[in-house]
C-alpha positions in Angstrom: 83.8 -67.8 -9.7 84.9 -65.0 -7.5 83.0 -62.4 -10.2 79.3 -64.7 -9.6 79.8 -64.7 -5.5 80.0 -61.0 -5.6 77.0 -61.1 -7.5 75.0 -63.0 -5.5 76.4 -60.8 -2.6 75.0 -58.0 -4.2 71.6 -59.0 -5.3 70.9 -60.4 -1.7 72.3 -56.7 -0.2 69.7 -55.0 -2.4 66.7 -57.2 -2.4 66.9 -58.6 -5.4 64.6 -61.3 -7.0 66.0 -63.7 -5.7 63.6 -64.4 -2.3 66.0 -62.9 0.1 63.7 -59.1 0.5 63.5 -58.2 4.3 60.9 -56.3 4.5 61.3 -52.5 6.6 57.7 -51.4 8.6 58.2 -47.3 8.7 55.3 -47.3 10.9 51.7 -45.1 10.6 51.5 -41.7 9.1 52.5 -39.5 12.4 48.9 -37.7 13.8 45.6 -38.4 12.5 45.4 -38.6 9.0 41.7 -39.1 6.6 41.5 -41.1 3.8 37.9 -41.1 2.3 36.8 -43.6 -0.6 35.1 -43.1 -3.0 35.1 -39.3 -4.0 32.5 -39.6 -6.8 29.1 -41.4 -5.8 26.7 -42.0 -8.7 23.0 -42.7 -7.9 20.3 -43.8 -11.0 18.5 -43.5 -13.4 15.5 -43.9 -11.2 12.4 -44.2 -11.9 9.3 -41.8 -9.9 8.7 -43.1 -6.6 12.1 -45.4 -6.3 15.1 -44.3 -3.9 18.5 -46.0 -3.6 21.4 -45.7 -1.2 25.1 -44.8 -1.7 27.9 -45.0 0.3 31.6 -43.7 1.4 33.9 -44.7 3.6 35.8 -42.6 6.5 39.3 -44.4 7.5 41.7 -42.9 10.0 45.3 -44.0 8.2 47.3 -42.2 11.3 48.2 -43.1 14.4 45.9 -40.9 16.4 42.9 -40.5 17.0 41.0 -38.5 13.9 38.2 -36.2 15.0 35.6 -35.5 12.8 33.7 -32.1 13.4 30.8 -32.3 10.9 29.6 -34.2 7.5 28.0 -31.4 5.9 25.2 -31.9 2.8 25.0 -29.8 0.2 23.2 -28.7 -2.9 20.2 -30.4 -4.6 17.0 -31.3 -2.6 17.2 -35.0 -3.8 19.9 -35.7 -1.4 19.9 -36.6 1.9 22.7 -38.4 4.8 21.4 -41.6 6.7 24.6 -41.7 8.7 25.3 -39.0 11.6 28.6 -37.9 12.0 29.4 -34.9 13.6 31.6 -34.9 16.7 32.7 -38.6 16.0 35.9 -40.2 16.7 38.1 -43.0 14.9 40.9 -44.7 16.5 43.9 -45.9 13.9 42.5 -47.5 11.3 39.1 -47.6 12.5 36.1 -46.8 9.8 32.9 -45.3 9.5 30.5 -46.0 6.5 27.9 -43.1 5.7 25.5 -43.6 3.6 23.8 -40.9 1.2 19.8 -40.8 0.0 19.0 -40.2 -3.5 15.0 -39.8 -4.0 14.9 -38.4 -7.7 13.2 -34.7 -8.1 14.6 -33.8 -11.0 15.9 -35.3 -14.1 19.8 -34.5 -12.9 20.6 -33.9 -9.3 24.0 -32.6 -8.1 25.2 -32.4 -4.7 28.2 -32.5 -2.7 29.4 -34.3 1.0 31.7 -31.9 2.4 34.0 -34.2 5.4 35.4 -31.6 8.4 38.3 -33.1 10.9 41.5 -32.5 12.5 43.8 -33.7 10.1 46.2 -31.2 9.5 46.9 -31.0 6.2 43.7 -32.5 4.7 41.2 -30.7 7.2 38.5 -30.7 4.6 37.6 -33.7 1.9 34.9 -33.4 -0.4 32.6 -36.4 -2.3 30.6 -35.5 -5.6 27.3 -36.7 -6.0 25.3 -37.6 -9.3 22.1 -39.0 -9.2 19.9 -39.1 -12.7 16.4 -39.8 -13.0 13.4 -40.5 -15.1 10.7 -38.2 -14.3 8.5 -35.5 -15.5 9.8 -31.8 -14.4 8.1 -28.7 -14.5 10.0 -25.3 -15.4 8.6 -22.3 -15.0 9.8 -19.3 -17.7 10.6 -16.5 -16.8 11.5 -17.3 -13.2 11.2 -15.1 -11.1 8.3 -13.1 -13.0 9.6 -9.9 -12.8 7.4 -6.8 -13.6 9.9 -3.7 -13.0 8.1 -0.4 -12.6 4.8 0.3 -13.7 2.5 3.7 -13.1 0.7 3.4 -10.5 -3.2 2.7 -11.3 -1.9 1.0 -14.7 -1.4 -2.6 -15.3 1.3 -5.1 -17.2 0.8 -8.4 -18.7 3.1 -11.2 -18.5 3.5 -14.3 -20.4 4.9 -17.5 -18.5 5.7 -20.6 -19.9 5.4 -24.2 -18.3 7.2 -26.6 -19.8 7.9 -29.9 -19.4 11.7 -30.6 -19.0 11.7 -33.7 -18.0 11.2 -37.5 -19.7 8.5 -38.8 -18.7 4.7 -37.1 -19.0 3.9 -34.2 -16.7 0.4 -33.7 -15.5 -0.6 -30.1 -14.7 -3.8 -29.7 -12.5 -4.2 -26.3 -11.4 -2.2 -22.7 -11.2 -2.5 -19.9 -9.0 -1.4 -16.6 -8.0 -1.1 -15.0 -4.7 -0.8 -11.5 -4.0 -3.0 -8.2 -3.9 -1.2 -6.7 -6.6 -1.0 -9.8 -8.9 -4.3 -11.4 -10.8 -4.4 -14.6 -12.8 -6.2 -13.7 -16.3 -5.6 -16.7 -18.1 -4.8 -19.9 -16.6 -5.2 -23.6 -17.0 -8.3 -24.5 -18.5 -8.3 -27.6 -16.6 -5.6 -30.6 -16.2 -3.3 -30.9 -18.7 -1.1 -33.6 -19.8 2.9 -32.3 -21.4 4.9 -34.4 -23.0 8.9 -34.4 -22.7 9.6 -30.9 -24.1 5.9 -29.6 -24.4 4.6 -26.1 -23.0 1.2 -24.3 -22.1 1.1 -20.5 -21.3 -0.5 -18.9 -18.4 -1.0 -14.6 -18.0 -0.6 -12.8 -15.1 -1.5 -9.0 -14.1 0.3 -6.9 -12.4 -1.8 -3.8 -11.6 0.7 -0.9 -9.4 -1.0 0.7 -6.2 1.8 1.6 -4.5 5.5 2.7 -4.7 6.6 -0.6 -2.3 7.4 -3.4 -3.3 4.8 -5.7 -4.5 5.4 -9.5 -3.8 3.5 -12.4 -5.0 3.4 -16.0 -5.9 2.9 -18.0 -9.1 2.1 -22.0 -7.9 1.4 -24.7 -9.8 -0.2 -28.1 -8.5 1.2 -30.9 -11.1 2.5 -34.6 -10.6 6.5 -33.0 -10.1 7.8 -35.1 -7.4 8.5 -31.7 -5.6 4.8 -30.9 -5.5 4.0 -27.2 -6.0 6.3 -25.8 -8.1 6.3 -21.8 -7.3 7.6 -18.9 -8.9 8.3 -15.4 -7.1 6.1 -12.5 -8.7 7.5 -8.8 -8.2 6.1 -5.4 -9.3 7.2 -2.0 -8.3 4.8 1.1 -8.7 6.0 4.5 -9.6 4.1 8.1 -10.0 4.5 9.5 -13.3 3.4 13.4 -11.6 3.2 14.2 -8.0 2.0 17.2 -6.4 2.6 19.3 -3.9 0.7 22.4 -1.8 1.2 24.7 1.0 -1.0 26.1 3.3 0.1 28.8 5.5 -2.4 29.5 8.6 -2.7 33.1 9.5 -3.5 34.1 13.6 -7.2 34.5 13.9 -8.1 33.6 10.9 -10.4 36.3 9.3 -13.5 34.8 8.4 -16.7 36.7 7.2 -20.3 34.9 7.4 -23.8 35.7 5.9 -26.8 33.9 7.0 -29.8 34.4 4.4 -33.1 33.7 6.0 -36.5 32.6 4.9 -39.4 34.8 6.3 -42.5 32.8 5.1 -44.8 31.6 7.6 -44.0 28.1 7.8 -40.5 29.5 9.3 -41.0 30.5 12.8 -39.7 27.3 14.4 -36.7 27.0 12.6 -35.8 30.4 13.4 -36.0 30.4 16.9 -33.9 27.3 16.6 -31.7 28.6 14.2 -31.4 31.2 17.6 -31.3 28.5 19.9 -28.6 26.9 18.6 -26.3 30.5 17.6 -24.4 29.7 20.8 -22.6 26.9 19.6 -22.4 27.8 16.3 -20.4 30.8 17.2 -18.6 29.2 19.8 -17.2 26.6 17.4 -16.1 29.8 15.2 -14.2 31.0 18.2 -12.5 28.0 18.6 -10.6 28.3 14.8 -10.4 32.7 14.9 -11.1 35.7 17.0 -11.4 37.7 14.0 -15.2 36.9 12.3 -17.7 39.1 11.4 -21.7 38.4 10.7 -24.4 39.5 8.7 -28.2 38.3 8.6 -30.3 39.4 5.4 -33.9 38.8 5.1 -34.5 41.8 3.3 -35.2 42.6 -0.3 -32.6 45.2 -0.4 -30.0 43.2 1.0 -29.0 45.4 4.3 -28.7 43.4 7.2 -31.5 43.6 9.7 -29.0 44.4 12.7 -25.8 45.7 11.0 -22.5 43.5 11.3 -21.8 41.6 13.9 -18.3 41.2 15.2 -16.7 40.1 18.4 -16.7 43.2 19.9 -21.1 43.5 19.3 -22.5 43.7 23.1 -24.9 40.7 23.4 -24.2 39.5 19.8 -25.7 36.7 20.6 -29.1 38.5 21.5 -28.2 40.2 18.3 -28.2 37.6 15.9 -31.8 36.1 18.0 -33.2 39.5 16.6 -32.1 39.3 13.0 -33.2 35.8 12.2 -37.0 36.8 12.6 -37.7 40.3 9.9 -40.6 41.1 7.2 -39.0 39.4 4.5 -40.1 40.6 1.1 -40.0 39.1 -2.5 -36.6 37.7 -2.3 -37.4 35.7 1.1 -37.8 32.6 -1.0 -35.3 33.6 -3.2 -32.6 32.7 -0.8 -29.2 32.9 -3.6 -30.4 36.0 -4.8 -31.1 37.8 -1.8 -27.2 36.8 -1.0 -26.1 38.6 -3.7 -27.7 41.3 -2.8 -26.2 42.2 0.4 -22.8 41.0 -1.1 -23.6 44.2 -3.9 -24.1 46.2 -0.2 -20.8 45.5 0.7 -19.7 49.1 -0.4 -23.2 50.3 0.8 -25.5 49.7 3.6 -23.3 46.3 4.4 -20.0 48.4 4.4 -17.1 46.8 5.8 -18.6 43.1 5.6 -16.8 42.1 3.0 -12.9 42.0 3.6 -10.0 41.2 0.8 -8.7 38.2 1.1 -11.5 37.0 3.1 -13.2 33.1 3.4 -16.7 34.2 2.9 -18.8 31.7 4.3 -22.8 32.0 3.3 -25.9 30.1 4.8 -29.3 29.7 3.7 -32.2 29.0 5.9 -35.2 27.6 4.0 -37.9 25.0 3.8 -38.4 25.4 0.0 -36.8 25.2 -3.2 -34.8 28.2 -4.9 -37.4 30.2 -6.4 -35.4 33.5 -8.2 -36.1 31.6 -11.4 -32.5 31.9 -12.6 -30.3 29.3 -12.7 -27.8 29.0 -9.0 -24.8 29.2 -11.1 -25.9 33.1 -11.9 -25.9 34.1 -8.1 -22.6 31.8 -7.4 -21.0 34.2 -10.2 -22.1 36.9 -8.6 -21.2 36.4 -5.4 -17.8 35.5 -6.4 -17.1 38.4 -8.6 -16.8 40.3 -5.3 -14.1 38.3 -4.0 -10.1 38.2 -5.0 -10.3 34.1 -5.1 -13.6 32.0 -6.6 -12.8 29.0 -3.7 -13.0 31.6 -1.1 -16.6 31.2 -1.3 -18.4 28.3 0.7 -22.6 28.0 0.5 -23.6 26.0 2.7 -27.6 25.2 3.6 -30.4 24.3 6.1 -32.8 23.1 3.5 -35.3 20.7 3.2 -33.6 18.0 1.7 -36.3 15.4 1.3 -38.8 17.4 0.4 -41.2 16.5 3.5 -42.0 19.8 5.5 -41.8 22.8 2.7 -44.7 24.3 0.6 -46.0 21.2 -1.3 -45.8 22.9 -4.1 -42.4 23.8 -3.7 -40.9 21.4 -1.2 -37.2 20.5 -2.3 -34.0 22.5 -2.0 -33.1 22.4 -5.8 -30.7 25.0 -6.5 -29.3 25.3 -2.8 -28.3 21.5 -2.9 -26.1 22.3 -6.5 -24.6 25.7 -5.4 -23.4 24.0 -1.8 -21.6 21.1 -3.6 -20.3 23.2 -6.3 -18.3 25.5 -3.4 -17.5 22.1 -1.1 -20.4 23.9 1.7 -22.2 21.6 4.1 -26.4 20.5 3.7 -28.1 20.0 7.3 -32.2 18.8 6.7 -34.0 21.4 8.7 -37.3 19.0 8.8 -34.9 17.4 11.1 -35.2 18.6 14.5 -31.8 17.5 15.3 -30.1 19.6 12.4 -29.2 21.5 15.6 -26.9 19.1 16.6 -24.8 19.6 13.8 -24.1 23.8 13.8 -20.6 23.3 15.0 -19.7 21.1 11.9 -21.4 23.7 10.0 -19.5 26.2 11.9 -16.0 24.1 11.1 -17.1 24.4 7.1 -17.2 28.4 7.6 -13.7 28.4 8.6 -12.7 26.1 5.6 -10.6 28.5 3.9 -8.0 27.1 6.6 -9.6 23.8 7.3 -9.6 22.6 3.8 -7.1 22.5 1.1 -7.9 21.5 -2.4 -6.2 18.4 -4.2 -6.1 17.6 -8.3 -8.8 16.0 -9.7 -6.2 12.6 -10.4 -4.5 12.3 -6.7 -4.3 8.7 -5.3 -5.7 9.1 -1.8 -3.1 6.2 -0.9 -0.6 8.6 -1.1 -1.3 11.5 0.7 1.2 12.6 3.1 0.9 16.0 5.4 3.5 17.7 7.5 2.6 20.5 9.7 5.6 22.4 10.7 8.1 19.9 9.1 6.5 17.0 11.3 4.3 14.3 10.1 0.7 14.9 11.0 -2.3 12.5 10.9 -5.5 14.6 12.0 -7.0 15.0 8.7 -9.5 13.2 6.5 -9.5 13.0 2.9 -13.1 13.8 0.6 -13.1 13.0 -3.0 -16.3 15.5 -4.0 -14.0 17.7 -4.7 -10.8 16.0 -3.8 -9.7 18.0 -0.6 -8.2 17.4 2.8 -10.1 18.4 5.7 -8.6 19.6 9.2 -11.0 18.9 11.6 -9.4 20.5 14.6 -9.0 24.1 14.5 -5.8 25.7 14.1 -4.0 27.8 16.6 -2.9 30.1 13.9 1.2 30.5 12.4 1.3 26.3 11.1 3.0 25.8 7.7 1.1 22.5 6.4 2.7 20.8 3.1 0.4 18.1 1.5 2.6 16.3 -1.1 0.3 13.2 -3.3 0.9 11.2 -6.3 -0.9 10.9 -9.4 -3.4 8.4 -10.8 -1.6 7.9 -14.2 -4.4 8.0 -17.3 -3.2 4.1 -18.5 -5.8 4.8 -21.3 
């Protein structure tokens, strides 16, 4: 009997089964303290155009007051919170519900609510989401559309796949490309309908023009719940060659110039403008070099009619009035010729004309055709055969270029017009009164030995850069007949200019 009292005794002391358990309240967690049900939220399959609504709860367990800083959203699109949260405060074992958005753009959507408070040891708590749909997706291949380097002027193809990944039919009605670089050579031929796990291809050009970047867009219109579907399009041009020259400017450039005048009758007017307008022809010389010299020929025997005129020449510029008007003689119409004649002087009557290393800059005055009878090419040749370089020779012509005001039977300025754009020279219309006007920018080609420098047949324009001195310069203009720069403001003499360029690649 004793043995079952202490039994009992016992069982009651330790709460046994016998209905006698007190029950001991520890109290609250100390502090705030989160507790967030569920973790996992899982939303679908939906069908296109239906939504539906999740939701978690936020419970402060402790016993203080839980603030929470910020509910933060992340990851797919198709996600979104109905419930604002940040900066909110729960009392001891007060709630808050939030609810979570699913409207289905893809097949599978995954996304995470990330919960930010001040309980200590839990500060951050984090619910998955899962939401599944049934809907057609579009999946562009490769994506981006990479490129990489191509030469500049050439052009790469690529292939790109749409495909339909999701499960239900996906309707493509139009694809396009944006971008200067980019071009769209084979597209959609209309709307098309893929089935789960069909494809069509598209083809897109890249074509290089320059070593930046080149950014684009491929964008496709279809009935994707997310609307255009886009992929990024990137291309990088390169130059296979580039090029590089120098052009050193002397002080006072030396520059030598031989005018070649017609004599025939219908010539007096342009000569006494040719004299009229010597002043700013000469003064546009000045501006570039102090060291020119001048020869007029309108003689068969190719002296000049008043020696050479230099700087130094008192009254040059009554001079030169005096030499335009002569006797002529066979050759007056004969203009190329009559060039290369006082050129072959140079060591004779026109001694000390022609200097080494010298621009030689020659102008014919004439209201008719060539008329020597030999091809231009043969006096070009033998003009330059006199000089240590072939491009120091310029020709350059006041010619009857529309064959209105010469000889009618030999109106024209054949054989002038093909030697002045074989040596890069300059062609003013002397039935235009006005041609008078334009004597300094014939004067500016006379000094081009230092106003031009010539460029490969294949340089991209586009990437022409010029320093003068080691500092960018921007006062030039580019001419592709030939390719050269031109400097159209003189130079004051001692620049080192460096022209550096690319090359068009031959994609052939």
């Amino acid at each position: 009997m004793a043995h079952r009292w202490l039994c009992l005794l016992l069982l009651s002391a330790c709460g046994g089964e016998t209905g006698f358990h007190r029950d001991v309240d520890v109290g609250a967690t100390p502090g705030p303290e989160i507790d967030v049900q569920p973790l996992d939220l899982e939303f679908g399959p939906l069908n296109p155009g239906q939504d539906q609504v999740r939701a978690f709860t936020i419970r402060n367990i402790g016993d203080q007051a839980l603030h929470l800083a910020d509910v933060l959203l992340e990851g797919d699109a198709s996600f979104s919170l109905l419930t604002g949260v940040a900066d909110t405060s729960l009392l001891p074992e007060e709630t808050l519900v939030v609810d979570v958005l699913f409207e289905p753009l893809y097949i599978e959507a995954l996304g995470s609510v990330t919960v930010h408070s001040d309980d200590l040891d839990e500060p951050v708590v984090t619910v998955s989401l899962l939401g599944t749909a049934n809907v057609p997706q579009l999946e562009i291949s490769p994506n981006p559309v990479e490129f990489g380097e191509v030469a500049i002027a050439c052009e790469l193809r690529a292939n790109v796949t749409l495909t339909n990944v999701g499960t239900r039919d996906l309707r493509l009605d139009d694809a396009t490309v944006s971008g200067d670089a980019f071009t769209m050579v084979e597209g959609l031929p209309g709307t098309v309908l893929l089935a789960p796990g069909e494809s069509t291809p598209v083809k897109i050009d890249f074509a290089a023009t320059s070593t930046t970047l080149s950014e684009g867009s491929l964008d496709v219109a279809s009935n994707d719940a997310r609307g255009i579907v886009s992929a990024p399009l990137i291309g990088l041009g390169f130059y296979e060659r580039t090029g590089e020259a120098t052009l050193s400017v002397p002080k006072d450039t030396p520059v030598d110039i031989l005018f070649a005048i017609d004599q025939s009758c219908s010539m007096g007017p342009s000569q006494v403008a040719l004299a009229f307008a010597f002043g700013e022809f000469i003064a546009r010389i000045e501006e570039g070099t102090a060291n020119w010299q001048l020869g007029v020929v309108t003689e068969d025997d190719g002296c000049f009619s008043q020696g050479v005129i230099t700087p130094t020449t008192p009254n040059y510029a009554d001079v030169f009035a005096n030499a335009v008007s002569g006797t002529g003689g066979s050759l007056t119409e004969s203009l190329l010729a009559l060039s290369a004649a006082a050129i072959d002087q140079s060591d004779g009557c026109n001694a000390g004309f022609l200097r080494p290393d010298t621009a030689l800059s020659v102008i014919v005055v004439s209201d008719e055709k060539e008329q020597s009878g030999v091809d231009w090419s043969v006096w070009v040749d033998a003009m330059t055969a006199h000089l240590t370089d072939a491009e120091d020779l310029v020709i350059s012509g006041i010619v009857d270029l529309y064959e209105v005001c010469g000889d009618p039977f030999n109106i024209g300025a054949a054989g002038y017009t093909e030697a002045a754009t074989a040596t890069g020279g300059l062609l003013l219309d002397i039935c235009d009164t006005t041609w008078v006007d334009s004597v300094r920018e014939l004067a500016g080609v006379s000094l081009e030995d230092f106003q031009t420098l010539a460029l490969d047949d294949d340089v991209d324009p586009n990437s022409l850069h010029v320093t003068v001195d080691g500092v960018e310069f921007s006062d030039w203009e580019y001419d592709n007949l030939p390719p050269r720069i031109d400097f159209p403001t003189p130079w004051e003499g001692g620049e080192q200019i460096v022209v550096t360029w690319g090359h068009l690649s031959d994609c052939r």
